[in-house]
C-alpha positions in Angstrom: -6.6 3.1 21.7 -2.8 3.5 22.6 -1.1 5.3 20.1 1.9 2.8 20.1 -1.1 0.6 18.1 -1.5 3.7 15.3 0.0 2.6 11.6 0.3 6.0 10.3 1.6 6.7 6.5 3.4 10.4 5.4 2.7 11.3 2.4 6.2 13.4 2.3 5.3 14.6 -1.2 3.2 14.7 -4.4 5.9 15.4 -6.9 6.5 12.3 -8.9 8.8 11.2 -12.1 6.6 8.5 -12.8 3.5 9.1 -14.9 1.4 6.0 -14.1 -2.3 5.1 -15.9 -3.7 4.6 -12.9 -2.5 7.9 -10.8 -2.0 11.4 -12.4 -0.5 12.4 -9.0 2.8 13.9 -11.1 0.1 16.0 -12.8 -1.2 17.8 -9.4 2.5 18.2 -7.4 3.5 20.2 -4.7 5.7 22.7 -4.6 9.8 21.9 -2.5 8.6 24.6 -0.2 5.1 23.7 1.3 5.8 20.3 1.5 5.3 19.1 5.2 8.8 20.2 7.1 10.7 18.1 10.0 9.7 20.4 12.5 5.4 19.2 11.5 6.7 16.0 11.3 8.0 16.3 15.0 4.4 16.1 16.4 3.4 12.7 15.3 2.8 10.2 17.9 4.6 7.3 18.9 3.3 4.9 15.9 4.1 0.8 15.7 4.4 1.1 11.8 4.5 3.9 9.5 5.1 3.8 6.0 6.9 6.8 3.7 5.6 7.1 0.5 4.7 9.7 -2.0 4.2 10.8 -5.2 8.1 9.5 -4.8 9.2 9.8 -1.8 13.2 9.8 -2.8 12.9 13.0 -4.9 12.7 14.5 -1.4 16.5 15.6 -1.2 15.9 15.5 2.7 14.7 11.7 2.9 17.7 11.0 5.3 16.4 13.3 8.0 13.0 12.8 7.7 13.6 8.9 8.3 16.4 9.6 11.1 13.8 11.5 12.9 10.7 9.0 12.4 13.0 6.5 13.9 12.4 8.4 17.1 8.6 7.3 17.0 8.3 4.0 15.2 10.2 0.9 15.3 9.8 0.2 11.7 9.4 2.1 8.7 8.6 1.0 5.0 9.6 3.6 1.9 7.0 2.7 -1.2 8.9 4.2 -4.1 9.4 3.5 -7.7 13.2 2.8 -7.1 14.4 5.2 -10.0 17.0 6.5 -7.5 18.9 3.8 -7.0 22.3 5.5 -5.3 19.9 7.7 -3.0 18.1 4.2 -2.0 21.4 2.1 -1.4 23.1 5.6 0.3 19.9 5.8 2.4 19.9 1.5 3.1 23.4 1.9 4.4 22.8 4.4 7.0 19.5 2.7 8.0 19.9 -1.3 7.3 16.8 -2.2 8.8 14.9 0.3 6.8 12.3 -1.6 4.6 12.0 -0.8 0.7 9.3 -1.5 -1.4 9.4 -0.7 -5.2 6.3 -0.6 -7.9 6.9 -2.6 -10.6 3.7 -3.1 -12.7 4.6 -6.3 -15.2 7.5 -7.3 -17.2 9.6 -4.7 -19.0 7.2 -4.2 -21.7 4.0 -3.8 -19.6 5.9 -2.4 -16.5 7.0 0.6 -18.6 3.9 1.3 -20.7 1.8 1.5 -17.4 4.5 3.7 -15.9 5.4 5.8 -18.4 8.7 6.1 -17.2 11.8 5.3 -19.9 14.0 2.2 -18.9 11.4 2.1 -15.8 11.8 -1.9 -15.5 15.6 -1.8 -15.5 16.1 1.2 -13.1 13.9 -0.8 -10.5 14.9 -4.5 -11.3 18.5 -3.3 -11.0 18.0 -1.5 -7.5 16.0 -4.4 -6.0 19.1 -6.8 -7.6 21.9 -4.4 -6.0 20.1 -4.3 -2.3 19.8 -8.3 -2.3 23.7 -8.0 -3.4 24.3 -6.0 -0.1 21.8 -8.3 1.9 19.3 -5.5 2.9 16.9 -7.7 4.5 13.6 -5.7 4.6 12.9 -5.2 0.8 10.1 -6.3 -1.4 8.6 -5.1 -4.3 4.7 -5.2 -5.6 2.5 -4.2 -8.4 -1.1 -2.4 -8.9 -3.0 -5.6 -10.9 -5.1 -4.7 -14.0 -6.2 -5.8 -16.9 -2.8 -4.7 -19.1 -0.8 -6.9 -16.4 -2.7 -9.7 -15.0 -0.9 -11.7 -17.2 2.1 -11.1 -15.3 1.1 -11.4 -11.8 2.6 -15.0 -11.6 5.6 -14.1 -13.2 6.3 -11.7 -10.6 5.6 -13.5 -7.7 8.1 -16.2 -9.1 10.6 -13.7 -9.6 9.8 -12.6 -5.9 10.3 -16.0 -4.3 13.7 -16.5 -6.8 14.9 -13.1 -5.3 13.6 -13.9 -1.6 11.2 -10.7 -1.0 8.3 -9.7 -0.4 5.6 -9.3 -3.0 2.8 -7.5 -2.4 -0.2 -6.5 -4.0 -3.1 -3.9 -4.8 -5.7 -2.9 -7.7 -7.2 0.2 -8.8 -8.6 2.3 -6.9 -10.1 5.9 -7.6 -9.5 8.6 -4.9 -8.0 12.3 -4.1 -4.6 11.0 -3.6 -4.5 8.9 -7.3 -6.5 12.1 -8.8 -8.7 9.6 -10.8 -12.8 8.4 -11.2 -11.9 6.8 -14.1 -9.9 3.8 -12.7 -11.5 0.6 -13.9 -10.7 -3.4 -14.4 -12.8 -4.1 -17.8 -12.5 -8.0 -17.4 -13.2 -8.6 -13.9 -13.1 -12.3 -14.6 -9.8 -12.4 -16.2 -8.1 -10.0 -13.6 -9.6 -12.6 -10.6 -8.7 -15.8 -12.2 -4.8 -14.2 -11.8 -5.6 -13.7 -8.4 -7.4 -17.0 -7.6 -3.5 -18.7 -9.2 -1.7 -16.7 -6.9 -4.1 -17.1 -4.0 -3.2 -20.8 -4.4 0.5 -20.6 -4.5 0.4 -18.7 -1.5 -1.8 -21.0 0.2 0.4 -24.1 -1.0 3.4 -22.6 0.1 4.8 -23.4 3.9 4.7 -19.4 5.1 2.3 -18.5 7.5 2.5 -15.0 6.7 2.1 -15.5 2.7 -1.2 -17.2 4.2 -2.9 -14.5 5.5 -1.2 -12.9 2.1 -3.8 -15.3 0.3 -6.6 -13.4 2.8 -5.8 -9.8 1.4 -5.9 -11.5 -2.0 -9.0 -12.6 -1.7 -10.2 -9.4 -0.4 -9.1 -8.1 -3.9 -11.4 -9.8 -5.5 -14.4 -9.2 -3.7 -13.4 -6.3 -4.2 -13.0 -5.9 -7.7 -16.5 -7.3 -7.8 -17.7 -4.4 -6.3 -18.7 -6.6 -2.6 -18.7 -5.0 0.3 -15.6 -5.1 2.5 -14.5 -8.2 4.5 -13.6 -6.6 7.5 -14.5 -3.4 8.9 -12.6 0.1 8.2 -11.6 1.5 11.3 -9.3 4.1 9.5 -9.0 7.0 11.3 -9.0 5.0 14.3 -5.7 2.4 14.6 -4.3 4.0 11.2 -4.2 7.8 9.5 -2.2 9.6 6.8 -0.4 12.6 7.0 -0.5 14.4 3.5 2.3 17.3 2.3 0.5 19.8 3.4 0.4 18.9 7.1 -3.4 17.6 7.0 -4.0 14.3 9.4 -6.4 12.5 7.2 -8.0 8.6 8.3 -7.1 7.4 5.0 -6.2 8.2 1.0 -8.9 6.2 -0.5 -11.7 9.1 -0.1 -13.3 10.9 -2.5 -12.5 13.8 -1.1 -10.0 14.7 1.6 -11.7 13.8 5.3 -8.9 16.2 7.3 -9.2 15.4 10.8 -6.7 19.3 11.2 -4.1 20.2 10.1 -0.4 20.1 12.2 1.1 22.8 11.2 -1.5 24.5 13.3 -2.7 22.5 15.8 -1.2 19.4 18.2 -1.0 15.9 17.8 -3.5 15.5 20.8 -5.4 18.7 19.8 -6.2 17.2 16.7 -6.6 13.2 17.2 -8.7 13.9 20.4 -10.8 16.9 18.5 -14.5 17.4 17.6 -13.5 17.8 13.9 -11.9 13.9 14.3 -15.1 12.4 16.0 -16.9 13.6 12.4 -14.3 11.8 10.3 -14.6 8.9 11.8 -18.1 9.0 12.2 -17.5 9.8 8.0 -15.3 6.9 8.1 -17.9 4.4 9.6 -20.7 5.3 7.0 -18.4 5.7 4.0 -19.5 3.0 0.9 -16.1 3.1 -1.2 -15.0 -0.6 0.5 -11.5 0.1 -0.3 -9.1 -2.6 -0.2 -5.7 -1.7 0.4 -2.9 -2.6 3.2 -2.9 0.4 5.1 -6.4 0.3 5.9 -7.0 -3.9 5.9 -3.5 -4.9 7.6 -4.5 -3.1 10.7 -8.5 -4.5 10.4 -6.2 -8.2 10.0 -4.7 -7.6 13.4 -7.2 -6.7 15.1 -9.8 -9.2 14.0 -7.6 -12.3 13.3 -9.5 -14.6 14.3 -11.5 -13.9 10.7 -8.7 -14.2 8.2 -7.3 -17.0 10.3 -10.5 -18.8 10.2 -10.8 -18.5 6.3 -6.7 -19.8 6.2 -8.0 -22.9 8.1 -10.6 -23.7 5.9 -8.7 -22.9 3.0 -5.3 -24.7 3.8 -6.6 -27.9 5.9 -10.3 -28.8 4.8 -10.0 -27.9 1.1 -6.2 -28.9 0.9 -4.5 -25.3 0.5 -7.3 -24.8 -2.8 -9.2 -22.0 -3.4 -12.0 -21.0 -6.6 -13.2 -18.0 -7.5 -16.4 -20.1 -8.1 -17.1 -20.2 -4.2 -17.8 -16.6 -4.2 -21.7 -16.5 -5.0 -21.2 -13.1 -6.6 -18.6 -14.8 -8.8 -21.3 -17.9 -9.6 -24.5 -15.3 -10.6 -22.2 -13.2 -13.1 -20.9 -15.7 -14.9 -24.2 -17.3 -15.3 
C-alpha cells in the first residue's frame, strides 16, 4: 500500500481540561516533557489525511509548529478539540486557513456541560465555532459522542449544524486504552437508535452526496450499539495508524490494550511499518472482536470498499424513497420482540 493512502492520527497529548463521563483521559496525562517532540514527529510518512487530536490538542503551547511541519506530509489536516481556546484556535486558523476544526459538543448547554464537566463548556465552544464562521474558515464542523443523557439532542444539533453550514459528525461510546474506560455503556439501546434512525433520515432526504454516505456511518452506529459485528472490515494498521505522546505507532485507539507496532523515537518510519513486530499487530488487528465503529478506522474501510456503502445509499435513497427503519435490522426486530 502506498503510503500517500495512510490516514494517520497524532495523539500530540493526553493532558486535557475537560473531564468528560465517557473518557477519564485528563485523569491519566502526560507530562509537557515526554510528549512526542517535532523532531519524532519528522519521521512520519507522507499521509493523505491526518488528524491532531488529544486529550486537547490546543493546550499544546507548540500547536503552530507541529501543524506547520505536518503540512510537509499531508495535504490536509483536522484538529479535534473541545474549542475552550478560542484566541489559540482563531490565531492558529489565520496562519493556516485551510486547516479544518472540529469541536466536541455533547448536547445543549445543560447536557453539553454536565457530560463535559467543564464550566461555561457550551458557550466557550458555540462562541468559537460562531467567531470562525464570522471570519469564513471554511473547514470547520463540530460533532458529539451520542448517549443516552443526549440523544435527545442529536437533532437539535444537526439543525444547528446545517443553520451554521458545517459539518456534523458523529460517534458513541466506546471503551478502550485511549478513553481509560470498561465501563462505557448506552442503557436504552432503543431510545439511543431511534435518534439515530431520525437523523439517518434527514441525511438521506437531504441533496448532499456526502451526508449520504454520512447516513452509512450512522447506521454503522447502530449496529453497533447493538453489539453486531462490523459492516466493513478493519484494516487498521494497514491504510490508517495512530501515533500516541509517547512516540508509539499504534493501528488504532479502540484496543483494549495498546497494540504498538515500535516506537519512533527509536526506530524509523520504514523500520517500524515494514517490521516483524507490525506483521503481529495486524495479524492482532485482523482477529480482534471489539467491532469498533469510529471514522478513523471506518472512513478509510468506506473508501476502499465503496461499492458497499454506496450500494446501501442506493437502496436507501431510490427504492425506499430516502427512508430508513431501525425495524429492518433483524437484530433490532428479535429484541424488541
Amino acid at each position: 500500500m502506498l503510503k500517500n493512502n495512510l490516514h494517520g492520527s497524532v495523539i500530540i497529548t493526553y493532558r486535557c481540561n475537560a473531564h468528560c463521563n465517557m473518557c477519564d483521559c485528563f485523569k491519566d496525562p502526560t507530562r509537557p516533557e515526554e510528549e512526542i517532540d517535532l523532531a519524532t514527529l519528522e519521521k512520519l510518512p507522507d499521509m493523505a489525511f491526518t488528524n491532531i487530536t488529544g486529550g486537547e490538542p490546543f493546550i499544546r503551547k507548540d500547536i503552530q509548529d507541529i501543524v506547520e511541519l505536518l503540512y510537509k506530509k499531508t495535504p490536509r489536516i483536522v484538529i479535534s478539540t473541545n474549542g475552550y481556546f478560542t484566541d489559540r484556535i482563531i490565531e492558529l486558523c489565520e496562519r493556516f486557513p485551510e486547516i479544518g476544526i472540529r469541536i466536541s459538543i455533547e448536547g445543549l448547554e445543560e447536557t453539553n456541560n454536565a457530560i463535559r464537566g467543564l464550566p461555561d463548556g457550551f458557550n466557550r465552544g458555540y462562541g468559537t465555532l460562531q467567531k470562525l464562521v464570522e471570519m469564513d474558515h471554511k473547514d470547520v464542523g463540530f460533532g458529539m459522542t451520542v448517549q443516552d443523557m443526549n440523544c435527545k439532542d442529536l437533532i437539535p444539533l444537526y439543525h444547528m449544524a446545517c443553520d451554521l453550514d458545517m459539518e456534523f459528525a458523529t460517534a458513541t461510546l466506546h471503551n478502550s486504552f485511549y478513553f481509560r474506560k470498561t465501563d462505557n455503556k448506552i442503557d436504552d439501546k432503543y431510545k439511543v437508535a431511534k435518534a439515530f434512525e431520525e437523523l439517518i433520515n434527514e441525511l438521506l432526504q437531504s441533496k448532499s452526496p456526502k451526508k449520504w454516505g454520512r447516513a452509512y456511518f450512522n447506521h454503522g452506529l447502530v449496529n453497533y450499539i447493538y453489539g453486531q459485528p462490523r459492516l466493513l472490515p478493519c484494516e487498521m494498521g494497514t491504510n490508517g495508524f495512530f501515533l500516541d505522546p509517547y512516540g508509539n505507532v499504534l493501528p488504532c485507539n479502540g484496543s483494549t490494550e495498546k497494540m504498538s507496532m515500535g516506537n519512533l523515537h527509536d526506530n524509523t518510519w520504514d523500520e517500524i511499518w515494514n517490521g516483524q513486530q507490525a506483521a503481529k499487530v495486524r495479524e492482532q488487528v485482523k482477529h480482534c472482536e471489539k467491532n469498533c465503529w469510529m471514522i478513523g478506522s471506518v472512513s478509510p474501510a468506506m473508501k476502499q470498499r465503496i461499492w458497499i456503502p454506496g450500494w446501501w445509499v442506493v437502496k436507501h435513497k431510490i427504492f425506499k424513497g430516502g427512508h430508513y427503519s431501525l425495524e429492518e435490522n433483524k437484530f433490532i426486530n428479535k429484541e424488541q420482540n
